[in-house]
C-alpha positions in Angstrom: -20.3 -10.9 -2.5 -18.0 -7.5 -2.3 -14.2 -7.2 -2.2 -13.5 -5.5 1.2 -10.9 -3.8 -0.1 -10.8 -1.7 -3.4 -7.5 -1.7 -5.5 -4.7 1.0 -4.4 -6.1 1.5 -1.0 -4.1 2.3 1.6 -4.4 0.0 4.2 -2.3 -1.8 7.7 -1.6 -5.3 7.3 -1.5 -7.0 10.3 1.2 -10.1 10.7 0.5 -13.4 12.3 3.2 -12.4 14.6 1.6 -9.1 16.0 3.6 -7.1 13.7 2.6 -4.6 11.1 3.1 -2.5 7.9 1.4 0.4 5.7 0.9 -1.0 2.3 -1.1 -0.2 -0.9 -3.9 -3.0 -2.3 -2.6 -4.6 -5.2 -5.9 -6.6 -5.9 -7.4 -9.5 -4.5 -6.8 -12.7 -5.6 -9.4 -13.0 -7.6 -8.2 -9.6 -9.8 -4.9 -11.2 -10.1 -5.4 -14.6 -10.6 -8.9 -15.8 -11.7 -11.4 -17.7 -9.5 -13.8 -17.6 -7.2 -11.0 -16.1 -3.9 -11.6 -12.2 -3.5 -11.1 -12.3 0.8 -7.0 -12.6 0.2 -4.8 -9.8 -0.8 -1.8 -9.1 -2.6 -0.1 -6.3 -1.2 2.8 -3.4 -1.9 5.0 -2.5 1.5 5.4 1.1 2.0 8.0 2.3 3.9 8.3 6.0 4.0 6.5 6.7 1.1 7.9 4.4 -1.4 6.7 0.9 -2.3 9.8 -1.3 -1.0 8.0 -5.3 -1.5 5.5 -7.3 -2.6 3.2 -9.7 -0.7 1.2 -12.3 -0.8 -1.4 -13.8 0.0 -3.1 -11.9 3.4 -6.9 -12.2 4.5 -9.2 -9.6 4.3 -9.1 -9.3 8.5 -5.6 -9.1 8.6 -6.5 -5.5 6.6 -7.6 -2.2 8.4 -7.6 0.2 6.1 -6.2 3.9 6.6 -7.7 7.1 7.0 -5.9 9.1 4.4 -6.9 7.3 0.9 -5.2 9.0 -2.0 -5.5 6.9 -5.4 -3.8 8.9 -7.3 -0.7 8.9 -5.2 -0.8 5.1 -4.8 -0.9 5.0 -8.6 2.3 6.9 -8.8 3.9 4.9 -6.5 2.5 1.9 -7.8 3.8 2.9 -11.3 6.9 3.9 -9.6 7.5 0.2 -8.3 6.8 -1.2 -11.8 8.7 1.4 -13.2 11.7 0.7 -11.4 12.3 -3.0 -12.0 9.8 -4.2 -8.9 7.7 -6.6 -9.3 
């Protein structure tokens, strides 16, 4: 089986609660922790153009994932995140 959802994509998440938030793919579970569990997500917030959070775990429906796909900006701001004491 295929990840639906390729690292540093920009994609909605979709809350339990109806809510939502734009946020960068981080990796599936399986890229981040070993094992067989590449359907859940680890996610970056993004909040007018910043990563702001981190989160943990979301399902691979609870993921729609953006028109505009720029990997090298989410890299940046991924780096950016890291850089700057997140995570």
């Amino acid at each position: 089986m295929r990840q639906k959802h390729r690292m540093l994509s920009f994609v909605r998440v979709q809350e339990d609660d109806g809510s939502s938030f734009d946020a960068i793919v981080r990796g599936s579970y399986l890229q981040i922790c070993g094992g067989g569990d590449y359907e859940d997500y680890d996610v970056l917030v993004v909040v007018d153009g910043r990563v702001i959070d981190e989160r943990a775990w979301y399902n691979e429906d609870q993921l729609t994932q953006l028109p505009e796909q720029d990997r090298d900006k989410a890299e940046e701001m991924l780096e950016e995140w890291f850089m700057g004491g997140g995570g």
